[in-house]
Every structure is written in structure tokens, then in C-alpha cells.
N, C-alpha and C positions, 0 to 999 in steps of 0.2 A: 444428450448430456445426462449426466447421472443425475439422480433426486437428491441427493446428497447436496449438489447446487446448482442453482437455478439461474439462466441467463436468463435476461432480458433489455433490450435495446428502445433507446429512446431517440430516433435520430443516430446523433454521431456517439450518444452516451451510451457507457454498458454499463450492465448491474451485475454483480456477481455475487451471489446472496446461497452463504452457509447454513444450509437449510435442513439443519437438525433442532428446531427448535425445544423439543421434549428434554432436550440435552443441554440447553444453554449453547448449542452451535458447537460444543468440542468437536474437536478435529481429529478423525479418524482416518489411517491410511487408506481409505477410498476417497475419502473425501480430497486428502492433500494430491491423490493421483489424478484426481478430476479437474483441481484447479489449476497444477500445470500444465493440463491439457487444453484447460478455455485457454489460458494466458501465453500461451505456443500459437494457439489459431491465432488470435488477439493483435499477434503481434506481427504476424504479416498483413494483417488487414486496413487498408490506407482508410479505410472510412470512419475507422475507431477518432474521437477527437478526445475523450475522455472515458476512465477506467473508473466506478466506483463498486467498492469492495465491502460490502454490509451482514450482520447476520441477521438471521429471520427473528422476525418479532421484535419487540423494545426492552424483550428482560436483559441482553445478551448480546456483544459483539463476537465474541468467545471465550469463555473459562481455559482455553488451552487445549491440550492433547487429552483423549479421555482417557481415563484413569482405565475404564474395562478394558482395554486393552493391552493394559501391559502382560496381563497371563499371557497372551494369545498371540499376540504380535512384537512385543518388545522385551519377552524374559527373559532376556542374554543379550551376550553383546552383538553375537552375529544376526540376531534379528533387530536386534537395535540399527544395524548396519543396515538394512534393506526397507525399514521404515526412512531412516535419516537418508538415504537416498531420494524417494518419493516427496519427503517434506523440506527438505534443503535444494530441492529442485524448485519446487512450488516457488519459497521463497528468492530464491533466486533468478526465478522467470521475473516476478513480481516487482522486484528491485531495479531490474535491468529491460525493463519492459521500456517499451522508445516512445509511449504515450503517456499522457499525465494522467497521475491514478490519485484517488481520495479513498482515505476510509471515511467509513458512516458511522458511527459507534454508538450505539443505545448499550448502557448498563455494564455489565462486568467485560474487561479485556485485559484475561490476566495469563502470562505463560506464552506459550505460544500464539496466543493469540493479540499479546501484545509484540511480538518480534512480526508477526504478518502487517496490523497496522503500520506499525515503523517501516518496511517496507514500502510502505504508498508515499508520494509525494507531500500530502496534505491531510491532516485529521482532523475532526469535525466531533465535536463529542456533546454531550448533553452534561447538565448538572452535576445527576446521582452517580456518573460514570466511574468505574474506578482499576486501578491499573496496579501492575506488580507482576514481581515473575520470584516467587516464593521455589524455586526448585531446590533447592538446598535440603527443604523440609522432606523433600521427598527423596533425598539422596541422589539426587540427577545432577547433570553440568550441563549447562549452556551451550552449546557448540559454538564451536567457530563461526560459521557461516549467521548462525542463530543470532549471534553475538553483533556482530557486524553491523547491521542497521541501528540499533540502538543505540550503538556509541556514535552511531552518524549522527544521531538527530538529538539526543541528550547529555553525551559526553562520556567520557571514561570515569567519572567520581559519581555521576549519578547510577549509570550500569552498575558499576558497583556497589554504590549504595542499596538498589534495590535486590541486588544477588547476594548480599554477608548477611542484610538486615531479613529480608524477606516481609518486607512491611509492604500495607497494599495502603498505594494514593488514591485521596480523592484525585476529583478532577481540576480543581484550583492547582491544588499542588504541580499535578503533573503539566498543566497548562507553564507555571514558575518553572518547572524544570525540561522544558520546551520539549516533554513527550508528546505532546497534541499541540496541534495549528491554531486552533480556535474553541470553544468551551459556550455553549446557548444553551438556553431554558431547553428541559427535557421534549416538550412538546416543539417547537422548533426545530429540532437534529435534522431529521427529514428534508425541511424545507429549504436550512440554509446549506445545508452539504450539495443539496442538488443545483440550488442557485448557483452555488459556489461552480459545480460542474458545469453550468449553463454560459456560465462566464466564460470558463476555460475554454469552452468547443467551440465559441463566438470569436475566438482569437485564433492565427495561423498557426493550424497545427506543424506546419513545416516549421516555424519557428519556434514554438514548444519541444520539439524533440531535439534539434540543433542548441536549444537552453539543456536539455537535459544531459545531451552527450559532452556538451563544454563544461557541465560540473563535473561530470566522469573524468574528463580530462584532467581538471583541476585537482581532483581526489589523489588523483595519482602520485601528486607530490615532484613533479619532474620538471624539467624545461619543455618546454612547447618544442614542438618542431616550426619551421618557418610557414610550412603544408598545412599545418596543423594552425597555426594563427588566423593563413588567410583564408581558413573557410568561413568565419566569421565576415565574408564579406559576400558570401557566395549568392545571397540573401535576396542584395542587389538585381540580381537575373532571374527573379521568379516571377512566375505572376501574382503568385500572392504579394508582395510588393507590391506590384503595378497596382494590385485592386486596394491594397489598407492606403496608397497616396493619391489616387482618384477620388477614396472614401473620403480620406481628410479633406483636399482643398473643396469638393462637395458637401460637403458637413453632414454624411449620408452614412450607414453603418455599409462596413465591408460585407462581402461574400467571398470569404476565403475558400479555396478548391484544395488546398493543400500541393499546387504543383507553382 
């Protein structure tokens, strides 16, 4: 794996940690070509129960795409094109990945590095945290793809809001405008994201991804197929079942195997 970012596994949990500290964690086309490449392995891998996505150190979840780049990698459109490939992949691995993911967030997550959190299922942020995607200022547009998570999880008046105004939110605010999950004293972030993740992996991951794929579903805005309804029953025939109904009338914690 690249240095750029660093895996590390806890159990069923993985850490995915943007690991250009010096930088504030900007995201640089190695960087984003790295992280779609954990999140590709990641996602064949049945032992993953939980994905968390964190940058190095506590100044910094990401400031976004770094600016030194743009001479070199992004001065036109047709480079612009083979960056936004690499990094709209990432994102999209990310998005559509079939395991429950959290971001971690210590400190500034502004730009791109606020469209990566938006990606994860759940975010976890600290006090001093703060959020915005000011690209306007810089003459950039938000892509499609860029776009997309954000209006999942805060709506089309607040994306908006934060791409005309280009004003950067604390963390109260963005908590109000449901960009983060949850908002804890700065020294806690660590403690309860990973709890949080400890939770998650302690429950049947066959049944966390079957939740994730029936929001997909639902996303989509369409009539269900009939196929498509009774997989929601499919549940019944696992043994993860067998074992969370043994656990209950035992009053005993599960050991979900995910089959």
C-alpha cells in the first residue's frame, strides 16, 4: 500500500487513514488512486464488518484536493479529466462499497474532503470541526458525481447553500444541517467513532449490507420488483439468524459469521 495511506485492521474493522499530515491530509492524485484501490480489495473481502475513513493527526480530516497540483496535474480540462477519473472512482468505490463505513474527522473537512466523508454511512466529528466546500472562490464546479453524496445526506438547499455562499460551518451548524451523524468533545472523536464502529461489527454484517443495498433500492425512486421485495425475507435462512435468535431467548451476545 502506498504511504500516502495507511491500512490498518482491528478485527473485522479497517482504518483508512490519509496520511499526508504536513499537508492537512489534501488529497492528491496518488493518493485518491490508492484509496480506490484499498476500497476495490475491501470490498471482496467478507471479513471487513466495518470501514473507517480518518486523516492523520487531529489538525485535519482533509482541506480538500491540494492546491500544488493544479500546475501539474489539473491545468486544463483534459487533465482535469484523468484526475476526475481517479478521484470520482475513489468516491464512488466509497459510496457503493456493501460494508458500513464511518468517517473520523479531527478538524478542517473542507472541498473534497467534505464530498469523501459524505460518502461514508456515518460521521463522527469533534467540536472545533469545520465543513464547507468554498470552490466557487477558486473558479472550480463540483461535479456530478462530487455532488451526489451531499445532497444524499444534507439536501439540495443546503449543497447549495454552501456552493453560492462559500461560507465554512462550524460543527453545530453542520450537525443542524445533517452533514455529520454525531458532533463529541474534540478529545473524544477517536473514542466514540471507533465505539461506534465496534457496534456496527458486533451486528450481522449479512444484514448491514442487505440494509445498505435496500436503501440503494429505495434511492432509485421506482417500484420494487416482486424479486426485489422478497429478498427482505431471505434473512430467515441464514445462520446469522439462527445465531442473533439462539442469542436472544439465551440472553447471550451473538457471534455473527456473516453466512
Amino acid at each position: 500500500m502506498s504511504d500516502v495511506l495507511l491500512t490498518s485492521r482491528d478485527r473485522g474493522v479497517v482504518t483508512l487513514t490519509l496520511n499526508r499530515p504536513d499537508k492537512l491530509n489534501a488529497m492528491t492524485k496518488p493518493l485518491w488512486k490508492a484509496l480506490g484501490q484499498a476500497l476495490a480489495a475491501l470490498g471482496d473481502d467478507d471479513a471487513v464488518r466495518c470501514v473507517v475513513v480518518r486523516g492523520a493527526g487531529e489538525r485535519a480530516f482533509s482541506p480538500g484536493n491540494d492546491i500544488a497540483e493544479f500546475e501539474t496535474e489539473r491545468a486544463n480540462a483534459e487533465q482535469a479529466r484523468a484526475y476526475g477519473a481517479l478521484m470520482h472512482g475513489a468516491l464512488s468505490a466509497l459510496r457503493g462499497l456493501r460494508h458500513p463505513t464511518l468517517a473520523l474527522i479531527h478538524g478542517v473537512c473542507v472541498g473534497s474532503g467534505l464530498e469523501l466523508a459524505a460518502c461514508c454511512d456515518l460521521r463522527v466529528c469533534g467540536d472545533s470541526s469545520r465543513f464547507g466546500a468554498p470552490v466557487a472562490k477558486l473558479g472550480l464546479v463540483m461535479a456530478h458525481v462530487e455532488m451526489e453524496a451531499l445532497v444524499a445526506v444534507a439536501g439540495r438547499a443546503t449543497t447549495l447553500e454552501m456552493l453560492l455562499e462559500g461560507r465554512i460551518l462550524d460543527a453545530r451548524e453542520a450537525l443542524a444541517k445533517r452533514l455529520v451523524t454525531r458532533v463529541v468533545p474534540d478529545p473524544d472523536v477517536d473514542s466514540e467513532a471507533y465505539a461506534t464502529a465496534k457496534r456496527i461489527a458486533e451486528g450481522s454484517p449479512l444484514v448491514h449490507r442487505w440494509h445498505k443495498k435496500f436503501l440503494r433500492d429505495l434511492e432509485v425512486r421506482r417500484t420494487l420488483t416482486a424479486e426485489e421485495r422478497d429478498e427482505a425475507f431471505a434473512c430467515y435462512d441464514t445462520r446469522d439468524f439462527a445465531e442473533g435468535r439462539r442469542a436472544f431467548l439465551a440472553k447471550s451476545k451473538p457471534r455473527f459469521e456473516g453466512r
